[in-house]
C-alpha positions in Angstrom: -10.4 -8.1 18.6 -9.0 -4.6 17.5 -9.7 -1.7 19.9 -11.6 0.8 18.7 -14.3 2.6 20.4 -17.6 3.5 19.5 -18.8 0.6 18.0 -21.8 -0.2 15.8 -22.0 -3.6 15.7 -23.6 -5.4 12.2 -23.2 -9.0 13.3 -23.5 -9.2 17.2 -25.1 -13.0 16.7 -23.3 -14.3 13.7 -21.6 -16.9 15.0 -17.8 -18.0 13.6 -14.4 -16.5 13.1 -15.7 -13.0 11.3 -17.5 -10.0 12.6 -18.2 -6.8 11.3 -18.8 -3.1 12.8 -18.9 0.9 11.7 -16.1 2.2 14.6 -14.7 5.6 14.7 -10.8 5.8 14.6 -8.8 8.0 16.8 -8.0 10.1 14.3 -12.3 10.6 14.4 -12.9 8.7 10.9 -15.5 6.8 10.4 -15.0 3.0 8.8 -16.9 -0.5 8.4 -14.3 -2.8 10.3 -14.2 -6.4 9.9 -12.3 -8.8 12.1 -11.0 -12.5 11.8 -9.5 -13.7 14.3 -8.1 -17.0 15.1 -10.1 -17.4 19.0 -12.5 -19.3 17.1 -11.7 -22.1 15.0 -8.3 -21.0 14.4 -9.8 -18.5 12.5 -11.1 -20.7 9.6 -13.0 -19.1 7.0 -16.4 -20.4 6.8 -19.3 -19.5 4.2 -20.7 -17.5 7.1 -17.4 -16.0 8.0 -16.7 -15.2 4.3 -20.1 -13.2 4.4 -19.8 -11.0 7.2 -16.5 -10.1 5.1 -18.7 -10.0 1.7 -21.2 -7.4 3.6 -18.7 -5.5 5.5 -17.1 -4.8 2.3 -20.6 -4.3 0.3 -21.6 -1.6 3.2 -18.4 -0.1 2.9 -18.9 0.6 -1.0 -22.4 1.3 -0.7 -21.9 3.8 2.6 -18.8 5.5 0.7 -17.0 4.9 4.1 -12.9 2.9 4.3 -13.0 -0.7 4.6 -10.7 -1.7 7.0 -10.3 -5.2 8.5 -7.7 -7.3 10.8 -7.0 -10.6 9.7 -5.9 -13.9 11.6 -6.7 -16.9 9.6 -5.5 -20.4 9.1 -7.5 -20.4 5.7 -11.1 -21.6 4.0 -12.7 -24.6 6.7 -11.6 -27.7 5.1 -14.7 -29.1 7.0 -17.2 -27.3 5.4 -16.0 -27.9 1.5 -16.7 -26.4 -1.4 -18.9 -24.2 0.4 -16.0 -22.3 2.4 -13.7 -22.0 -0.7 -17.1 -20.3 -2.6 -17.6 -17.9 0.3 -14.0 -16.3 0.1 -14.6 -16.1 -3.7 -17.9 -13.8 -2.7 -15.5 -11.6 -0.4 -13.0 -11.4 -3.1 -15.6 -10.1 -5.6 -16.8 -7.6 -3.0 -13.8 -6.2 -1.3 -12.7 -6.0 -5.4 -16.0 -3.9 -6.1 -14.4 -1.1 -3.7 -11.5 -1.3 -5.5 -11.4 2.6 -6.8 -14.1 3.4 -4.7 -13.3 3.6 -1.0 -9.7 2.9 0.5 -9.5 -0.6 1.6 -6.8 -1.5 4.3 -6.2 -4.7 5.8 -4.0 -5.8 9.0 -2.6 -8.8 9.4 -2.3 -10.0 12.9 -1.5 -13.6 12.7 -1.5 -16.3 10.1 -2.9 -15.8 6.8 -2.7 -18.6 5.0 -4.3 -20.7 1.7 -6.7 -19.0 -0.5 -8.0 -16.7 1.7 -4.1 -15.0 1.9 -5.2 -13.6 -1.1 -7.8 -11.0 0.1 -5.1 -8.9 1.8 -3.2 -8.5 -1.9 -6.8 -7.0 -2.9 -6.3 -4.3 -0.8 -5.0 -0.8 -1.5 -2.8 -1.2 1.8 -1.5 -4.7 4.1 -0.2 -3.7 7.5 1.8 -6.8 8.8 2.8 -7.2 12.7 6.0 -8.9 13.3 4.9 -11.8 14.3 2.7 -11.9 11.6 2.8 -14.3 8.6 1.0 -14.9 5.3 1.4 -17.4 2.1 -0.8 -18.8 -0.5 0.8 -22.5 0.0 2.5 -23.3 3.2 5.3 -25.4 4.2 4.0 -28.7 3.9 2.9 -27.6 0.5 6.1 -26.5 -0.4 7.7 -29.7 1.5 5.6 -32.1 -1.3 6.2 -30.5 -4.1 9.9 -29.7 -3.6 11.5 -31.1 -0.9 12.7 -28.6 0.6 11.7 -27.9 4.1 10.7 -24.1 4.9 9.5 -22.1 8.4 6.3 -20.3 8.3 9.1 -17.2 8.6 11.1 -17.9 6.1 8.2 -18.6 3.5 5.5 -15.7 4.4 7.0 -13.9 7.4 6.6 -9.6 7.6 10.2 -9.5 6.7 9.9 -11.5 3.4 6.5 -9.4 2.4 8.1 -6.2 3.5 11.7 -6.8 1.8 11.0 -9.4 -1.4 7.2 -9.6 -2.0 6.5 -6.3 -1.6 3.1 -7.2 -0.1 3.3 -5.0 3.2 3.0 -1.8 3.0 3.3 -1.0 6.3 5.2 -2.9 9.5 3.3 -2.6 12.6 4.9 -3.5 15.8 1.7 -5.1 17.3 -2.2 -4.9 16.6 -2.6 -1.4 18.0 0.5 -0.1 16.5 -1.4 -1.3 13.6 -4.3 0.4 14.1 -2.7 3.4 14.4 -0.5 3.4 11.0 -4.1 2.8 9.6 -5.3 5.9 11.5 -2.6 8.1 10.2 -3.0 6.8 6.8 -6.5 7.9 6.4 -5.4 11.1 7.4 -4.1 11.4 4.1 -7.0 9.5 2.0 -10.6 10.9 1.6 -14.0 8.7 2.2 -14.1 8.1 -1.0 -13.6 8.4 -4.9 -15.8 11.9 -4.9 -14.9 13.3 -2.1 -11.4 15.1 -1.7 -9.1 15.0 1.6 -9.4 17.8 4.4 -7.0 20.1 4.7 -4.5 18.9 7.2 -3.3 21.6 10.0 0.1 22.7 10.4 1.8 25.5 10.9 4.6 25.1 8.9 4.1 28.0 6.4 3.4 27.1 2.6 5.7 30.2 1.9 8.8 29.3 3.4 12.1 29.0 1.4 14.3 25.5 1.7 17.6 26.6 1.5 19.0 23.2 3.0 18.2 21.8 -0.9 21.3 23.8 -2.1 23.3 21.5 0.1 21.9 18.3 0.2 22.5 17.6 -3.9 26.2 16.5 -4.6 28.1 18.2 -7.1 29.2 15.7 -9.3 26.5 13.7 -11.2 27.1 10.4 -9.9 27.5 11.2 -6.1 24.6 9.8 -3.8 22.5 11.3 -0.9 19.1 10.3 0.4 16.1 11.6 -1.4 14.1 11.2 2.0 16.1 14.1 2.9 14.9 16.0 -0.3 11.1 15.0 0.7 11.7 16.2 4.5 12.8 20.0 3.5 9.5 20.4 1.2 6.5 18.6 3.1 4.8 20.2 6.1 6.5 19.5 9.2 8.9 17.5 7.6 6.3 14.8 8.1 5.7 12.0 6.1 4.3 8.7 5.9 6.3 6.1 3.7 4.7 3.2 1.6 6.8 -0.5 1.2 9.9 1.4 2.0 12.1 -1.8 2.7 11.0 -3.0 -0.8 12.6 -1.8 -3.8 14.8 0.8 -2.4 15.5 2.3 -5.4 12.2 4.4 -5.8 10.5 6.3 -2.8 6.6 6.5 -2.5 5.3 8.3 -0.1 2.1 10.4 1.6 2.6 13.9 3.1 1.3 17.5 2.8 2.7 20.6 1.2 0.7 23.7 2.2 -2.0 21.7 4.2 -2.9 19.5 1.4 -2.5 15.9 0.4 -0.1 14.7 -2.0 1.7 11.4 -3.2 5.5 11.4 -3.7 7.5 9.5 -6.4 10.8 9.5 -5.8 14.2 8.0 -7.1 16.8 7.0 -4.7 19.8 7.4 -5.5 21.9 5.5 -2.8 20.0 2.5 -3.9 21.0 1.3 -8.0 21.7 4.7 -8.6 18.1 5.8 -8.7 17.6 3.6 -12.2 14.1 1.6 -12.8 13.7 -1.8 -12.7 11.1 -4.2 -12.5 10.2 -4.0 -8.7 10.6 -0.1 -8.7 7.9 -0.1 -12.2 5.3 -2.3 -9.9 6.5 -0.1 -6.7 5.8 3.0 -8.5 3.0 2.4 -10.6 0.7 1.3 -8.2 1.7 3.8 -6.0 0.7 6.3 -8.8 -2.8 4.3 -10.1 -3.6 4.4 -5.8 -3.1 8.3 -5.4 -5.0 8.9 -9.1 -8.1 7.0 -7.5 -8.7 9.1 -4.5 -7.7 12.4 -5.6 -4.1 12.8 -4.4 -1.8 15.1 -6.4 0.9 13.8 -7.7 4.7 14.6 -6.9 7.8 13.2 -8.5 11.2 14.0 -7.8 13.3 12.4 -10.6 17.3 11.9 -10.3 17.5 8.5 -12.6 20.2 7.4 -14.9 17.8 5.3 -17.0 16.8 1.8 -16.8 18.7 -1.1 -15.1 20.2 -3.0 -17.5 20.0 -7.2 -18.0 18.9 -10.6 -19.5 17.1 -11.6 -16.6 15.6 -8.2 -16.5 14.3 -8.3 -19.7 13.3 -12.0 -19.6 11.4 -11.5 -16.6 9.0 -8.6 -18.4 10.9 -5.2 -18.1 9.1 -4.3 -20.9 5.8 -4.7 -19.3 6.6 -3.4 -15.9 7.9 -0.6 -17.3 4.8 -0.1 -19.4 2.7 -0.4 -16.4 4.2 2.8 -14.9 4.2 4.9 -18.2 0.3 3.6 -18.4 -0.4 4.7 -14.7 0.9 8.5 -15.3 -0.4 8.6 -18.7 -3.9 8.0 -17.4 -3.3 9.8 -13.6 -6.1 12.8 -13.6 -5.1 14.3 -10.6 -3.0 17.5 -10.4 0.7 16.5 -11.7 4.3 18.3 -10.7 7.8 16.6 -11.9 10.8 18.3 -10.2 13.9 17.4 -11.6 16.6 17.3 -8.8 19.6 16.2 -11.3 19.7 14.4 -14.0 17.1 12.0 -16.0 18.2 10.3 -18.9 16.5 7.6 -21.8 13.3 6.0 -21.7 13.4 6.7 -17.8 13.0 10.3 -18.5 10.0 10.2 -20.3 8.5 7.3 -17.5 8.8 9.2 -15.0 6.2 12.1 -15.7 7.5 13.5 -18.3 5.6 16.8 -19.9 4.9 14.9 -22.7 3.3 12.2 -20.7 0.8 14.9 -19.0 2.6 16.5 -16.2 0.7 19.7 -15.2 3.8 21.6 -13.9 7.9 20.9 -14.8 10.8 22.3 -13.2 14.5 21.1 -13.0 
């Protein structure tokens, strides 16, 4: 079981895979904490497993506190039937009624596997051990259908999710290496949807010029750097805490504070596809964008893009929609908006990414 300390325990004699607390973090936030882990059952998902996830989640929303929950799990209890695969379904309706409403972060710390796998991709945030591993239909599956023969790695390891799927936002290099990206993450986040974040301390003054940008932007237009370097200079402390950054290198989201307060950065990367959009970097950025609008986290963007990446399997595969997605998540973003322009921004790419015309409180190039 995770360690935390200071435990309030909501399901001491529940028996089963699940159980569910309020803790206090670290960090000193407060959270209802589920756990399933795979001592028990391998961790199979009963009905009465599924509803100690279904509660924690339902206190969570109704409390206004974080859901956060560690998962080890081979999958809904074949035993038990229909039952089983109906209890999941009431945690997925639950943990989706925080969606919005209080931050909801999961760690996976083992197998998480079958229908249950897809709790996790509810959540506003996965945090995948190494040896961790998670897939909808395993290798046997996969073996049936189309004969080709897969590890539990190769089909769902943290790798895969944190380079092609895009599923972990976070790498953790054990369970309390875990616990402690989720610590530093709620730094950043408030309770909830109506509250905003505390001012974070630091003494690095809000004043304070950054001469080292003159320098880090090459002169010629098509020359690359590293945008991280760009976000290091402005945020406090050069401090920051990045988002799926092995997955589609060519945009940057991460969380940080300028001047004590909490803000979301959109970024293009330049050393990756010269900074242009695709379809990864759309889904990459817009819900990036859709997470920071929902709990009150201005909004950044530092924009060096060419345009969008050009191709037939591009636009077969739903460019037009994915890119859509991310003009839809600015273009209905409340929260406090500033576009910096580092370079150059050309095409539909311009307008995408926060444009004045698609709300931007603040512009400068």
């Amino acid at each position: 079981m995770t360690t935390l300390r200071n435990d309030v325990h909501l399901t001491r004699k529940v028996p089963g895979a699940a159980s569910a607390a309020v803790r206090l973090l670290a960090g000193g936030r407060r959270v209802v904490w589920a756990d399933v882990q795979d001592e028990v059952h391998k961790g199979a998902l009963t009905s009465a497993a599924s509803q100690v996830l279904r509660n924690a989640a339902s206190m969570a929303r109704d409390k206004r506190l974080p859901l956060g929950w560690a998962m080890a799990s081979s999958g809904a209890d074949i035993k038990e039937g229909v039952s089983a695969l109906h209890g999941w379904g009431e945690a997925a309706r639950a943990i989706s009624d925080c969606s919005g409403v209080v931050p909801t972060i999961a760690i996976v710390d083992g197998p998480a596997v079958s229908g249950p796998a897809l709790l996790i991709g509810l959540c506003d945030a996965v945090i995948m051990t190494i040896e961790s591993y998670a897939f909808v239909s395993g290798p046997m599956m996969v073996a049936q259908m189309t004969g080709v023969d897969v590890s539990n790695e190769e089909l769902g390891g943290t790798d895969i999710h944190s380079r092609q799927s895009g599923v972990a936002s976070l790498v953790a290099n054990d369970v309390e290496h875990a616990t402690a990206l989720l610590d530093e993450l709620l730094r950043y986040l408030p309770n909830h949807v109506d509250e905003l974040t505390t001012i974070i301390e630091s003494g690095d003054p809000v004043e304070r010029d950054c001469p080292e940008l003159n320098t880090l932007l090459p002169a010629s237009p098509t020359g690359s750097y590293d945008v991280r370097h760009v976000i290091e200079s402005i945020v406090d402390d050069g401090a920051y805490l990045e988002m799926r950054a092995g997955w589609a290198n060519n945009v940057v989201t991460t969380l940080a504070s300028i001047g004590g307060r909490a803000v979301g950065i959109v970024a293009n990367q330049p050393l990756a596809l010269a900074g242009t959009l695709d379809i990864q970097a759309s889904q990459k950025a817009a819900r990036f964008v859709a997470f920071c609008d929902a709990f009150n986290l201005s909004i950044v963007t530092l924009v060096d893009t060419p345009g969008f990446y050009p191709g037939k399997d591009l636009e077969w595969r739903g460019m037009i929609r994915h890119g859509a997605q991310l003009v839809f998540a600015y273009g209905r973003a409340t929260v406090p908006r500033v576009c910096v322009i580092l370079r150059k921004s050309y095409g539909g790419a311009y307008i995408v990414m926060d444009s004045k015309k698609l709300g931007n409180d603040i512009c400068m190039a």
